[in-house]
N, C-alpha and C positions, 0 to 999 in steps of 0.2 A: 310747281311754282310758275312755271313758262304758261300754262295754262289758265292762270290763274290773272296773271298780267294780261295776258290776249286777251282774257272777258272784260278786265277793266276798261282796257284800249278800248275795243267795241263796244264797249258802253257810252265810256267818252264821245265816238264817232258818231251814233244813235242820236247824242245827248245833240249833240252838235247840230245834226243833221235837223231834228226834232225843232230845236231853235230857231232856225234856219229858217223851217217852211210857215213858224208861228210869225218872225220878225216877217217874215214875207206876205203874209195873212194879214198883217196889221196894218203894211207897206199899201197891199190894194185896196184894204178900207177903206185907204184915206184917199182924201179927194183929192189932192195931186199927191201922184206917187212921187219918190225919191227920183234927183235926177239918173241915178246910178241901178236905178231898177228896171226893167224891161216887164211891161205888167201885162199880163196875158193869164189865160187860160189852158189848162193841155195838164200832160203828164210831164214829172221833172226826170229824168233818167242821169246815174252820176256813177263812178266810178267806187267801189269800195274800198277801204286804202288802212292795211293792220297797220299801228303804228305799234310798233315794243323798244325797250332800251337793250343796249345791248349786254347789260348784266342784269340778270335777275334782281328783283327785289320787291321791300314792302312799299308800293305807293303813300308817301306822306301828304301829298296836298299838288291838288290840281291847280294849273298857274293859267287855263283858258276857260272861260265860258261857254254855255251852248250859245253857239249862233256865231262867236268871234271867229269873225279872220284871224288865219294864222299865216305866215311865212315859212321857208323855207329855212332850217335850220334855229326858226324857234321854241326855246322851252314852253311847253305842255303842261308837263309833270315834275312833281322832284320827289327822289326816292330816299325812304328812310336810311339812313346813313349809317346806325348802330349795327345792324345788320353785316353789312357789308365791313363795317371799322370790325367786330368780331369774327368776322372771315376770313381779314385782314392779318389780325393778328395770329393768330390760328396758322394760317398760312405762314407766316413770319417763322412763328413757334415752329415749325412743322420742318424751315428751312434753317434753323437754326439746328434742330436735332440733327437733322442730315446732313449736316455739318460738321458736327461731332461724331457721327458714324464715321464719316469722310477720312475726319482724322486720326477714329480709331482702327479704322480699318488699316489705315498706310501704316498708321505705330504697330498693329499686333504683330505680323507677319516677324518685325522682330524680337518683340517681345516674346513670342513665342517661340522661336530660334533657341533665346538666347535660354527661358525657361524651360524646353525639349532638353536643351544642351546641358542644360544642369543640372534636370532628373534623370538624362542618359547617363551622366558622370557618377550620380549618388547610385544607381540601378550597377553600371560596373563594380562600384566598390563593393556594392554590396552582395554584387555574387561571386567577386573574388574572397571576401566573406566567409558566405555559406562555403565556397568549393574549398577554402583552408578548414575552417571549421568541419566537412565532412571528410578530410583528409585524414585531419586529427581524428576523429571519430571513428574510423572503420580503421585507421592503426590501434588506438585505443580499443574497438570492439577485437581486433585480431590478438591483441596481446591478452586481451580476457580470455579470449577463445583457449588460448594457448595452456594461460594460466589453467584454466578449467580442467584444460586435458587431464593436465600435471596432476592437478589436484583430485582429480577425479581415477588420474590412474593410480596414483598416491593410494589413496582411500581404499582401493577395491585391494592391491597389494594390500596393507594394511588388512582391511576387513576378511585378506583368504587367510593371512596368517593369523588374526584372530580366532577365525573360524578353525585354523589346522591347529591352533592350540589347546581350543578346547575340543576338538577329536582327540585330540592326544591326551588331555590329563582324563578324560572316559573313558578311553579303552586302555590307557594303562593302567588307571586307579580304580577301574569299572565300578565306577560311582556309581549310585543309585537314585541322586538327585544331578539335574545341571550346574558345573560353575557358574556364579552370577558376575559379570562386568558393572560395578556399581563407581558411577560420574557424579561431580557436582557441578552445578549448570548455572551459570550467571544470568542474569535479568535480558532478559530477551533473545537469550538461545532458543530455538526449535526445539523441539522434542519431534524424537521417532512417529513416523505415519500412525501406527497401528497405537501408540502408550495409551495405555490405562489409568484414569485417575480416581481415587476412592471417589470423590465429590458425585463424579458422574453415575456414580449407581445408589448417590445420595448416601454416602456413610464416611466415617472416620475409621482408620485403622492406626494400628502400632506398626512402625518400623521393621518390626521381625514378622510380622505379617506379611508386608510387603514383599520380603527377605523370599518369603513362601510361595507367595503367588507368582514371584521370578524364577524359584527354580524348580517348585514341582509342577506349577499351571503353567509354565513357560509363558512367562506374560512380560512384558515390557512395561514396568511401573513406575510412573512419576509420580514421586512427593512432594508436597509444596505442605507451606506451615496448615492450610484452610483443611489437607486432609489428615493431617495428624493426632491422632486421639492421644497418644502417650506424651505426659510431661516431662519424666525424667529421660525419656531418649529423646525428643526434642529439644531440651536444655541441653544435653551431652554435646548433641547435633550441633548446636550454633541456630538450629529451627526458630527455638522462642528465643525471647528475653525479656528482661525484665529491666522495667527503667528504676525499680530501687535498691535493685541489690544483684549483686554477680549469680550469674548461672551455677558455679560449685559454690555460692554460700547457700543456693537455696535446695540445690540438688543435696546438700550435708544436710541442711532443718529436716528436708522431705523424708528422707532415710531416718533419720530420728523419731517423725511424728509418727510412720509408717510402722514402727517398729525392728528396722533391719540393725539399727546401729544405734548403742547405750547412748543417754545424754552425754554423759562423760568425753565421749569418743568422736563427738559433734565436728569438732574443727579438726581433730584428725584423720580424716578421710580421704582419699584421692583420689583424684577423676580425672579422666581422659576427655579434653574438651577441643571441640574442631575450634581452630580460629583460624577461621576466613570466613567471608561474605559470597552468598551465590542465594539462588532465589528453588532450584529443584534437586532432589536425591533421585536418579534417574537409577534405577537395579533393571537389567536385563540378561536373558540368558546368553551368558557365553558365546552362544552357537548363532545367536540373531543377531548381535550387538550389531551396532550401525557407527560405532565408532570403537575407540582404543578406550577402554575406560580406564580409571585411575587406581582400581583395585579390583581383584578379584576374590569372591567369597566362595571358598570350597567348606563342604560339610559332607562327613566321613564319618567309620569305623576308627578306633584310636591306631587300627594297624595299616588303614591309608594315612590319614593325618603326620604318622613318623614318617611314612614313605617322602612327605613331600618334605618333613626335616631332614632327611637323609640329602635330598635331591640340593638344599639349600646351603645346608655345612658342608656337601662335595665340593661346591664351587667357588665359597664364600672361605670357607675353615671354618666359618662364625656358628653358634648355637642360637637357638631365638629364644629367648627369654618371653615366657610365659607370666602374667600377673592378672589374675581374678577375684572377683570376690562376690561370683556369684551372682550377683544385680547388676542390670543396667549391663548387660553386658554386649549390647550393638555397641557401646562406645569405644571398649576392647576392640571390634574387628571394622569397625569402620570411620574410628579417628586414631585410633593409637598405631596405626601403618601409615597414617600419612605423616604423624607427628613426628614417628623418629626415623620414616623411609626403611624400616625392614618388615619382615614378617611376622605375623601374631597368630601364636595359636591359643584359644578362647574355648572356654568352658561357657555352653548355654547355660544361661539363668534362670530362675522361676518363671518369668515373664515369656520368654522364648519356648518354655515346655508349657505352661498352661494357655495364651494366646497363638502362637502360631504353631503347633504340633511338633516341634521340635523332640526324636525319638531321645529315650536315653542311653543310646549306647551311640549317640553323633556328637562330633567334636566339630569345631571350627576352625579352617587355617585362611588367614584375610592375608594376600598378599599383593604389593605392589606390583602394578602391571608390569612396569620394566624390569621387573628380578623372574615375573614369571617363565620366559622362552630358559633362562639358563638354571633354572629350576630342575626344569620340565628334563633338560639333557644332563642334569646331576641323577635324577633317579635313575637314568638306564646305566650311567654309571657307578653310581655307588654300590659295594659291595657285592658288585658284578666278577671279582676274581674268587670270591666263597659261596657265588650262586643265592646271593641274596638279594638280587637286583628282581626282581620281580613281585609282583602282588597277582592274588594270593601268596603271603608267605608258603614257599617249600617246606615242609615239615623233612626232617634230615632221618631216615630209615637204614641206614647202611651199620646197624648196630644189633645184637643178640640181648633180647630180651630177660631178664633173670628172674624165674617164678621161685615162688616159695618151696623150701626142699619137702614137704609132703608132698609136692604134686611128682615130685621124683622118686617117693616112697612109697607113691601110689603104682606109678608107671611098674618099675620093681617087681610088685607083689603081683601086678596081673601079670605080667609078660610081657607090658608093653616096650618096647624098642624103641630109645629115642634116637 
């Protein structure tokens, strides 16, 4: 811009100059020169002289002509004003803002004190806080810890005497199948690592199937209603139901239609039906259980099976009262023990010997877990002063045989010497 003024200027100066030597040109023309002229011949030689203003800007309008005299401290030129008024303000603008800086510069220093000092104070509380909160928490995890122990030492106790129970009813009753621990399982209990569920190899079974694959495939079996193929042992069960009629009105029709039980005989029927709610029939072998289960299913010779009523009237006085009738008879050994809390001993059914291989010379004793340890210590005592306390029955030989008297009429006529 300074550059740009300086050519104006020298142009002005030129213009001037130019003027200058024209008015002087016209001065000698004339036949008397001006009295203020000196008229001659020659070269002019003069001084070069920038003139600029001292603020930059747009030249609006020249105030001298080429040729005018000018004075010393006379205007020339006058310079666009908007210009400079826009520079003005700008500049104004500029010291206004920095002014505001000014004063918020002097305000923050407290304001930021005072907002430091606020969020230090919310930042302590807040890790006095977390450090209570983690106080509680690692007393809370240590008390779990503890718990755990308990519980886990609990459990394993628990699960040796399990396991030294059913050591014990197999080498005293040298069964030939395992006792099975069979639990019912509410809605959203775990099941065992390793349980087996029909569904998973895509099929349905019956209950006393189940029954089978716990105690002679020693398998850990969950039932739930999706694997159950049998109706009348799931009706017994508490398994199914039905929204328009009772589980024994329809288990009576069924035995009817089936032909087990006369029309006649319809409504006098009697069933053994679980009533509770739970979601799995959990059977496992004795010797693996992972918990206490709530009954235990032994299956025997009819001279183990007394063994374990001997073991039961030793400690109780009591007798167990037997009632069958041949069908449906899971509900015999695994709802009529929880119903009246003693022991049941169960004659297998049709269903038991044609689906799950049930031999015929095996009886059932389903007993409650808790009767089973003083069971187990009635058999080593009962009829332990006549030497009857052990299985195999002793057969009693301290007796002289009596043959028929020809075989003494024989001995006689040959010689022989008895």
């Amino acid at each position: 811009m300074r550059k740009r003024v300086k050519g104006l200027i020298l142009l002005a100066i030129a213009g001037a100059a130019i003027g200058g030597l024209l008015f002087l040109s016209k001065s000698l023309t004339q036949k008397k020169p001006p009295p203020n002229i000196i008229w001659g011949s020659g070269i002019v030689e003069g001084d070069e002289v920038e003139v600029s203003p001292k603020i930059p800007g747009k030249v609006a309008r020249l105030l001298v002509k080429e040729g005018d005299q000018v004075t010393l401290g006379a205007p020339i030129a006058l310079l666009d004003s908007q210009e400079i008024q826009d520079r003005a303000k700008a500049a104004q603008a500029q010291v206004t803002r920095l002014g505001r800086e000014v004063v918020r510069a002097r305000v923050a220093p407290k304001l930021t004190r005072e907002v430091v000092g606020k969020k230090i104070q919310e930042a302590r509380a807040m890790v006095k806080g977390a450090q209570a909160r983690l106080r509680s928490a690692k007393a809370q995890w240590e008390k779990w810890k503890k718990d755990w122990k308990r519980f886990h030492d609990l459990r394993r106790c628990n699960m040796e005497k399990v396991k030294n129970l059913s050591e014990r009813l197999m080498g005293f009753l040298r069964l030939k199948t395992q006792p099975v621990g069979v639990s019912y399982l509410p809605e959203g209990e775990a099941l065992p690592p390793k349980a087996r569920r029909p569904r998973d190899r895509k099929i349905q079974i019956t209950l006393c199937q189940a029954m089978t694959w716990a105690r002679i495939y020693g398998w850990s079996v969950a039932i739930e209603k999706e694997d159950n193929v049998c109706i009348p042992g799931g009706l017994a069960l508490n398994l199914l139901k039905s929204t328009k009629s009772s589980n024994e009105e329809i288990l009576s029709r069924l035995m009817v239609e089936v032909g087990w039980v006369s029309k006649e005989r319809e409504k006098e029927q009697e069933w053994y039906i679980l009533d509770r709610e739970y979601k799995t029939i959990l059977m496992e072998p004795l010797s693996k259980a992972n918990r206490e289960p709530e009954l235990v299913v032994i299956y025997g010779d009819p001279s183990q099976i007394v063994k374990l009523v001997h073991g039961y009237s030793y400690t109780t006085g009591k007798s167990i009262t037997t009632r069958t009738s041949g069908r449906v008879a899971c509900s015999d050994y695994l709802a009529a023990p929880l119903l009246h809390g003693t022991p049941v001993i169960a004659i297998p059914g049709t269903g038991d010997r044609v689906f799950s291989g049930t031999q015929d010379t095996e009886m059932i004793s389903s007993i409650p877990y808790s009767l089973l340890e003083s069971t187990i210590e009635g058999m080593k005592e009962a009829g332990a002063q006549v030497g009857s306390n052990r299985y195999p029955f002793v057969p009693y030989m301290l007796h002289q045989v009596q043959f028929p008297p020809i075989y003494k009429e024989l001995a006689r006529e040959t010689g022989i010497q008895l």
